[in-house]
N, C-alpha and C positions, 0 to 999 in steps of 0.2 A: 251610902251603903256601909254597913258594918263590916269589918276586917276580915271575920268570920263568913261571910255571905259573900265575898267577893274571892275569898280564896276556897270556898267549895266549886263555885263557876267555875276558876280558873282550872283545877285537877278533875273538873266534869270534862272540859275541853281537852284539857292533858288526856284524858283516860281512853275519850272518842277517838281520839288520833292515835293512840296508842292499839287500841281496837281496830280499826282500818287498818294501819301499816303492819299490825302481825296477822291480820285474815290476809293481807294481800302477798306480803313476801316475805314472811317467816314459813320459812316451811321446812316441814321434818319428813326424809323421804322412806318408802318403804316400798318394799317389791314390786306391789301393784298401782302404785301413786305414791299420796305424800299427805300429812294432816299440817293445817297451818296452826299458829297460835292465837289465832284472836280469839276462840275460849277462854283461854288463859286470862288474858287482861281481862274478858268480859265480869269472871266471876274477881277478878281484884277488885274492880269497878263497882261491883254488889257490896263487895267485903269491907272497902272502904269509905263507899260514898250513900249507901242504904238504897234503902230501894226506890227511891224517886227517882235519885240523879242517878243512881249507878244504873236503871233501866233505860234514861235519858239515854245516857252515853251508851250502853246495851244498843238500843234501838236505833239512834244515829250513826253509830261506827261502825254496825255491821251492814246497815242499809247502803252506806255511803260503798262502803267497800265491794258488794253486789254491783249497786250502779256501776260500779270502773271496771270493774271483772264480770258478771253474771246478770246482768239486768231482768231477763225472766224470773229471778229468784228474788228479786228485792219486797215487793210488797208480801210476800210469803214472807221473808225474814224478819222486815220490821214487825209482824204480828208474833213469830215466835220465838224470836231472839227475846225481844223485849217481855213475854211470858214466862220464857224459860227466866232469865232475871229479875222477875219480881217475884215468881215465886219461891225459888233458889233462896233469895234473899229474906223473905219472909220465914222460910225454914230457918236459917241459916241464924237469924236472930231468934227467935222462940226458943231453938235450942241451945243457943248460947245463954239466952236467958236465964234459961231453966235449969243448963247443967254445971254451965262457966266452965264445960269444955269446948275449947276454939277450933283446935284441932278437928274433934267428933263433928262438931255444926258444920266448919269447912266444906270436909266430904261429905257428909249428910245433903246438904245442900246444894253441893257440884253435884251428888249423883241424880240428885230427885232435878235439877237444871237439866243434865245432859239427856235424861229419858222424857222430859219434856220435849227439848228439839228434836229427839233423834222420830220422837210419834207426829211432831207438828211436821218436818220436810215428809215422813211414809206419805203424812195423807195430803200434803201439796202437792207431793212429786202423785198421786194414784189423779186428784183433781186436774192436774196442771198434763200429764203426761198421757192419762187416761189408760193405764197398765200400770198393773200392780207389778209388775217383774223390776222395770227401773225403779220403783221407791222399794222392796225389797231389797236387793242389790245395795242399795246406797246408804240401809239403817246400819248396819256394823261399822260402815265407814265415821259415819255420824257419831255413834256411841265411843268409836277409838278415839276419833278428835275429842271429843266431850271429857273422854278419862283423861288423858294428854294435858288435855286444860284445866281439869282439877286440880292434876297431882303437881303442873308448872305453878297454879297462883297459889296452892299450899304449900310449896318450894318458898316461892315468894312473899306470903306473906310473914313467915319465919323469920327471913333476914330482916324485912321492914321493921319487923317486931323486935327483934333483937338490936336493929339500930336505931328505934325508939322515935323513929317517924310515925309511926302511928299512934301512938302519943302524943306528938309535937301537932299532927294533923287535928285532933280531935281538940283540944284546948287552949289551941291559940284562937 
């Protein structure tokens, strides 16, 4: 295996696990509950790994995390997690592409991710629960988490940037 191909594996696994442990016990709490961070990592995970691996680790980390916490939610998750991060991702680069602002695609791409998930649980939670009241109820929760996790992994991907790992990532 090439250098290169053994150290995308390796920060696909980092990124999975990193995905798992902020959906499960990172949490930010607020009146009525709490939104955890594995958003956050999900879209670093798009940002720096593309959208193969970064949906890999998308699909895996938040599946796995379901399993330990929420197991009714997991095969739901793995279909939209891993949606929401391929196409997030696919924004996310077109408009970097096109405009080579980072910034702009970031958000652009977290928000068109988080209305993705927050539409995939409405119609899990209206299939899975058979009332539309509980997936009602649960889309704003969804979209806060989603924002949360935008604005953490373009927090994040700033410093990375400015300490020039993401550089060092992309051409070794």
């Amino acid at each position: 295996m090439k250098k290169h191909s053994v150290q995308l594996l390796v920060f696909t696994a980092l990124l999975t696990a990193l995905i798992v442990i902020a959906t499960m016990f990172v949490r930010i709490p607020l009146p009525l509950g709490y939104v955890n961070l594995g958003d956050a990592f999900i879209f670093l995970a798009i940002f720096l790994l593309g959208p193969l691996y970064g949906t890999i680790a998308t699909g895996v980390g938040s599946t796995l995390a379901d399993l330990f916490g929420y197991p009714l939610y997991a095969p739901g998750t793995l279909i939209i997690k891993s949606l929401m991060a391929f196409v997030a991702c696919l924004i996310y680069r077109c408009l970097h592409t096109a405009t080579k602002k980072t910034l702009l695609a970031e958000i652009i791409g977290g928000v068109v991710g988080t209305l993705i998930m927050a539409f995939g649980y409405f119609i899990y939670e209206i299939l899975f629960f058979e009332t539309v009241g509980v997936a009602i109820v649960n889309v704003p929760w969804n979209v806060l988490q989603g924002v949360v996790g935008v604005i953490v992994a373009v927090l994040l991907m700033r410093v990375l940037r400015h300490t020039k790992f993401i550089d060092k990532l992309r051409n070794e």
